[in-house]
Structures are given as structure tokens and as C-alpha cells.
C-alpha positions in Angstrom: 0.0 0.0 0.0 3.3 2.3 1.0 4.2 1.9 -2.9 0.8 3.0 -4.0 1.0 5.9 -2.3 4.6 6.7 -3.0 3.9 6.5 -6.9 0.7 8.5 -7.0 2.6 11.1 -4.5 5.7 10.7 -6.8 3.4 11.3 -10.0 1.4 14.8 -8.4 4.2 16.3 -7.8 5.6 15.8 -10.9 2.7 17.3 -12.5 3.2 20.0 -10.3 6.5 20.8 -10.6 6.2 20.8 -14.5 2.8 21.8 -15.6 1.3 25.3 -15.6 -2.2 25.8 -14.7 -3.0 26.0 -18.6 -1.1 23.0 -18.9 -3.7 21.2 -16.1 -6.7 22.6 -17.9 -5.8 21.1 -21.2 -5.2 17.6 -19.2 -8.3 18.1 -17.7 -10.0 18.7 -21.8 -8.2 15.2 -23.1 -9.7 13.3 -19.8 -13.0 14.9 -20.8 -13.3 14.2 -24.7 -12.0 11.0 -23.8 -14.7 10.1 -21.5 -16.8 11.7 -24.2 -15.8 9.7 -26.4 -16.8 6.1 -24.1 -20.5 7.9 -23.3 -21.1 8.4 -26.8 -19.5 4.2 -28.1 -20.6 2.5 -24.8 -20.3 -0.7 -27.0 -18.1 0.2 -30.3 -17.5 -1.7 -33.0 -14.0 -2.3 -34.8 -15.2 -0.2 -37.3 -15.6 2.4 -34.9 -12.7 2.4 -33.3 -11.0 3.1 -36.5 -13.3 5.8 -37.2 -12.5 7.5 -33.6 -8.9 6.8 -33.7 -8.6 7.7 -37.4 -10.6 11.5 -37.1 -8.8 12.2 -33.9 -5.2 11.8 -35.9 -6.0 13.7 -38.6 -7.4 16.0 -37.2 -4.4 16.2 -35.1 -2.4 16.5 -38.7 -1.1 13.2 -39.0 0.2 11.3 -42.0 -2.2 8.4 -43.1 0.8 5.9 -42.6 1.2 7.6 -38.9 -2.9 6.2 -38.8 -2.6 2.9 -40.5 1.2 1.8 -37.9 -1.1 3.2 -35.2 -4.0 1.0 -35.7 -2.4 -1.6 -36.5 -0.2 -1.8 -33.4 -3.0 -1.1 -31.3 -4.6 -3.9 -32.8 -1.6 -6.1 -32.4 -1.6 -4.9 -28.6 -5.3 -5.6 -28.0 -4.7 -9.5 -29.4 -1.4 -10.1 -27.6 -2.8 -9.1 -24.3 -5.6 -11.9 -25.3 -8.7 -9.9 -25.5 -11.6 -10.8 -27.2 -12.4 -9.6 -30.0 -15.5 -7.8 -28.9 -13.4 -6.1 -26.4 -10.9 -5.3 -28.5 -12.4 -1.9 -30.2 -12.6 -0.3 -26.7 -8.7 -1.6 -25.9 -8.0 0.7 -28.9 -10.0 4.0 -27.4 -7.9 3.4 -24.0 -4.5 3.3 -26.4 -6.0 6.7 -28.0 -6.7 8.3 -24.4 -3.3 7.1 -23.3 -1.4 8.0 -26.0 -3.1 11.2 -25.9 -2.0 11.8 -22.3 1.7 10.7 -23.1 1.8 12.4 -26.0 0.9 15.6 -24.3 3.2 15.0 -21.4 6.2 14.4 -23.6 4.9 17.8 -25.2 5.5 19.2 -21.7 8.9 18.2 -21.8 8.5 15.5 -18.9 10.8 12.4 -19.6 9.9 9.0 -20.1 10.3 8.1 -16.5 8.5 10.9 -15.3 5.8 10.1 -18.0 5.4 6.4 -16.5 5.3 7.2 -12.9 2.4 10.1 -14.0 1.0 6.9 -15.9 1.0 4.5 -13.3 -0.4 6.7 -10.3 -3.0 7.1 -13.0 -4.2 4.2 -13.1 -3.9 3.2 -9.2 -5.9 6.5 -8.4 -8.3 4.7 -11.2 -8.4 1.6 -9.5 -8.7 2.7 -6.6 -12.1 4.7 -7.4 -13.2 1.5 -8.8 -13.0 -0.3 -5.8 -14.8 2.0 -3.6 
């Protein structure tokens, strides 16, 4: 329990020391269009996913073989980690709300270690909601 709390400490302050309060309200946008995004496809299909994933990047302004390595290794990921297949579609809208987050943190100049130990109190503070 210690190590929970040290990461999720570890990961606020962080985010403290290296995001502005413009910086926090822009985190606070991606968290909301992504949850958006899980209202609006409680049950999405493949096809969807791809739409979703696919209008996000370009309207983000990337390349079409940017999109196409992207799905594909998001697809990849959702089979290795043995997911069904109807589960699959919303494995590939977590990747896009991840990425998203990383993607913007890396953006923020934060390492890759600092990126993972914001990631990983993340999801503990997530888990941890669940189970209450």
C-alpha cells in the first residue's frame, strides 16, 4: 500500500512541478473528450474504433501511414494481451486516451520516466475509485 501511495505522490508532484495551470486545464480537456468519447460508443465496434482513432489523428495533422502503424499496433496490442475480439475496439480507445496523455506530457517536456510514474499513479488512483 506504502508503494501506491509513494507512486501517486511521486506522479502529483511531478505534475506539479512541471505543468502550468494551462497546462492542467488542457489535461483536464483530453480526460474529458475521452470520457466523451466512451458515453457516446458504450459498445463500439472495430469499425468504430478506427473511425474515432482515425478522425482524432488527422485532425491532429497526422500522416495516413502515422494512422494505419497506429492501428495496426493497437490492434496487435489488443490480441497479444488476449482480449476478445468484442473487447478489443474499446482496448483501442484506452490506447487513443493514453497515447493522448503521453503524448501531451512528452509535449510538456517530462521524460519518459516521469511520464510512466504520472501513468502509473493514474491508473492506481483509477483503480482505486473503482473499488470503492
Amino acid at each position: 500500500m506504502t508503494k501506491k501511495l509513494d507512486v501517486k505522490e511521486k506522479a502529483r508532484d511531478i505534475l506539479e512541478e512541471t505543468l502550468d495551470m494551462e497546462a492542467v486545464v488542457l489535461l483536464g480537456r483530453i480526460s474529458e473528450e475521452m470520457q466523451l468519447i466512451f458515453s457516446n460508443n458504450p459498445s463500439p465496434t472495430f469499425a468504430d474504433a478506427v473511425r474515432i482513432v482515425t478522425d482524432y489523428f488527422l485532425t491532429d495533422g497526422r500522416p495516413s501511414g502515422f494512422i494505419e502503424d497506429w492501428l495496426r499496433t493497437a490492434q496487435e496490442h489488443s490480441c497479444s494481451r488476449g482480449l476478445d475480439e468484442a473487447d478489443q475496439p474499446k482496448a483501442m480507445l484506452s490506447d487513443l486516451g493514453v497515447f493522448r496523455f503521453m503524448w501531451f506530457l512528452k509535449e510538456k517536456g517530462l521524460t519518459e520516466d516521469q511520464i510512466d510514474i504520472v501513468l502509473t499513479g493514474a491508473v492506481q488512483q483509477a483503480t482505486d475509485y473503482r473499488q470503492e
